[in-house]
Structures are given as C-alpha cells and as structure tokens.
C-alpha positions as CSV (number, residue, x, y, z in Angstrom):
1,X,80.6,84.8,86.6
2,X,84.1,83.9,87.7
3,X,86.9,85.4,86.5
4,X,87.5,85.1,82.6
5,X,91.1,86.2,82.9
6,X,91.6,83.3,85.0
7,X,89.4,80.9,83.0
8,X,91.2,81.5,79.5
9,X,94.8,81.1,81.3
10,X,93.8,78.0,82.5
11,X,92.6,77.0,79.0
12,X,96.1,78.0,77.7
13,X,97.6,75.9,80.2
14,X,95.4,72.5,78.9
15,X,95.8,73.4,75.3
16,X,99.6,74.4,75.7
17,X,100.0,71.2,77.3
18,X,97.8,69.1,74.6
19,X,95.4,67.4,77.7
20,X,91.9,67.9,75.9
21,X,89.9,66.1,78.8
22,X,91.6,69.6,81.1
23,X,90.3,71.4,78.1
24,X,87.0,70.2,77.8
25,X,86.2,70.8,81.4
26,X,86.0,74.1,80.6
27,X,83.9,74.1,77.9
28,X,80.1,74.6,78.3
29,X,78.4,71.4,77.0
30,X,77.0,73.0,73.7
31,X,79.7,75.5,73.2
32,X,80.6,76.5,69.8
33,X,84.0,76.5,67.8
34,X,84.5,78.6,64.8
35,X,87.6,78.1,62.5
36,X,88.0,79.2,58.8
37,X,87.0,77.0,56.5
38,X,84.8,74.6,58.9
39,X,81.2,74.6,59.6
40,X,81.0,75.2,63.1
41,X,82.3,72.6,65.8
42,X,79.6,72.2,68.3
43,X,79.5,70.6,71.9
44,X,82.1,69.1,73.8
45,X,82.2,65.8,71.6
46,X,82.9,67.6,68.3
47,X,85.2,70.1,69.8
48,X,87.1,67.3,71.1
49,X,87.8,65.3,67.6
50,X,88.6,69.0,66.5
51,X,91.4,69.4,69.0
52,X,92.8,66.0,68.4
53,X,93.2,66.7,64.8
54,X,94.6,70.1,65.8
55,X,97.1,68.2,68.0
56,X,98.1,65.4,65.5
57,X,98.7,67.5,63.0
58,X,101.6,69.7,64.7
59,X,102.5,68.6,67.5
60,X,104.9,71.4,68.2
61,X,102.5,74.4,68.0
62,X,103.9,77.4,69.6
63,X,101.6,80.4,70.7
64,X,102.6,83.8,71.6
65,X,100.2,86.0,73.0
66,X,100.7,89.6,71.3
67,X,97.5,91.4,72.5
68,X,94.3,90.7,74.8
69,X,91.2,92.8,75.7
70,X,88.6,92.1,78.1
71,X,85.1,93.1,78.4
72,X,82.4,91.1,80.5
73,X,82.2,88.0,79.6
74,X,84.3,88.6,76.2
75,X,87.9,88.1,76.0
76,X,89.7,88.9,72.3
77,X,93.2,87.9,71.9
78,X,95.7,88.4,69.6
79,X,98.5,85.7,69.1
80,X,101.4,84.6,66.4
81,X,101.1,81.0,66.3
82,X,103.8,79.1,65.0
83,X,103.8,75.3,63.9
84,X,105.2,72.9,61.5
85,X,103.0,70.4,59.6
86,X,104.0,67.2,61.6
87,X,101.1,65.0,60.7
88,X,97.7,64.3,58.6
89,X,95.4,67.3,58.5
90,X,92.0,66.5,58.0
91,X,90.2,69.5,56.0
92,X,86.9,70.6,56.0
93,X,85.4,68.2,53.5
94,X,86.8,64.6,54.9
95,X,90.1,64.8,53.1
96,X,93.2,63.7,55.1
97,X,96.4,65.3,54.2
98,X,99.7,63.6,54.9
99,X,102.0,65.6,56.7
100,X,104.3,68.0,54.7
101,X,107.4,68.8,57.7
102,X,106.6,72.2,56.6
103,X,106.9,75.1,58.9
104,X,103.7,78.0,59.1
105,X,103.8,81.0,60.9
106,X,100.8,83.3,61.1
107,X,99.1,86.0,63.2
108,X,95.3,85.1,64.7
109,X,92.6,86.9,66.9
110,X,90.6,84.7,69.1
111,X,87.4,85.7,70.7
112,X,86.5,84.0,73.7
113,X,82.5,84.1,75.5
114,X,82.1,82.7,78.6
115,X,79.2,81.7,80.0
116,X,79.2,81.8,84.5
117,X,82.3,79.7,84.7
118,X,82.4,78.0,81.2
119,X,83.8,78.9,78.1
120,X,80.7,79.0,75.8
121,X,82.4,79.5,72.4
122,X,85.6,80.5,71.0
123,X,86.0,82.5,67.2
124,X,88.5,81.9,65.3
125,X,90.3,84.8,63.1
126,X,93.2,84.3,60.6
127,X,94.1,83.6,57.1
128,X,93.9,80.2,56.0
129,X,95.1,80.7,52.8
130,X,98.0,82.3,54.0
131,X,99.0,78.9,56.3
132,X,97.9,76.4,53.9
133,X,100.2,78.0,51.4
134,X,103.6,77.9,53.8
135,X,102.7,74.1,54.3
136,X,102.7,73.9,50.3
137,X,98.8,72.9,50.5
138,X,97.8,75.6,48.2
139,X,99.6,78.3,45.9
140,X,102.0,81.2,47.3
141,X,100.7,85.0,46.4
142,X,103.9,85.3,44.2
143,X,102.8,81.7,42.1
144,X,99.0,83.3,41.4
C-alpha cells in the first residue's frame, strides 16, 4: 500500500479544488460513500453525481482540518466545515431544494479505508439535523 497520508492530501487537494474527475481517480471502482441520511453511494459513477450535488449546492465550502489519526490503511479525521447554501440540494428521497443563501457551520469525522493505492470508502460523521436547521430546512432546538 502507498502511503495513505499522501493519498487523502491529494484527495483534499481535488475536492478543495471542486475537479471530481482528480477525485475519482482515487477512488477504487466500487468504493463506498456513507453520508447521513443517504443510502449508501456506491462506485465511482454514483459517487460522482453525489459530489456534483455536493458542489452545486455550496460552492464556497470551507474545511478546516481539526484532528487526524492514522492506522494502516484507516485514516479518521476530524474537520469544521463551513458553507453557505448557494444552490438546489437534492435530499435523500429525490426532492430538490432551492437554495436558501443561508450560512451552516458544523463539526464532522471522516473515516477514510484505502485499499493498495485507492481510497475504498469514506464514512461520513455529523449531525444533519443540526446543518439542515442553520439553512432553515428543518426546525432550530429552541423552536421544538
């Protein structure tokens, strides 16, 4: 196996930098994508539409990379990720939302398996809830 540290920055780079064809070269073929609240995103096809809504959506994401710990062939990463609501979000059943301008700012954990020189799948970890909420898309804790 290469060397995942290297692997997941160059990942950053593509993703920070919204090229999904850079992206996708690092992906295994059938690697897996788990989000909350989506079945999961299998294969390089899937994960692709995925990250295209992702981008659409907010097309000023920002990351900031808080924590990280690697193990083998397992990276887990801690971030604040920062974005505001730019354009349509498609959620998990079909529905497109149109965009609400509305900033979100949230903490997330990423886990991140890599398979010899591929990324294999990547986990998800935050509260939806919580970000749908600060783009007005569902009620605040206080309104409940």
């Amino acid at each position: 196996m290469g060397d995942l540290n290297e692997l997941i920055r160059r990942m950053d780079e593509a993703l920070d930098g919204k090229d999904i064809k850079a992206a996708l070269a690092l992906c295994a073929e059938d690697a897996v994508v788990e989000f909350p609240g989506r079945e999961p995103i299998r294969g390089r096809d899937a994960i692709k539409s995925f990250f295209q809504m992702q981008f659409d959506a907010a097309r000023n994401s920002e990351r900031t990379l808080l924590a990280e710990a690697v193990s083998g062939s397992t990276a887990m990463r801690e971030w604040s990720d920062t974005r505001t609501m730019t354009g349509p979000l498609t959620m998990p059943d079909g529905r497109t939302i149109p965009a609400t301008g509305k900033r979100a700012t949230h903490k997330m954990v990423t886990v991140v398996e890599a398979e010899g020189d591929l990324i294999k799948s990547v986990h998800f970890y935050f509260d939806r809830m919580e970000v749908l909420a600060q783009l007005g898309l569902a009620p605040t804790a206080s309104a409940v």
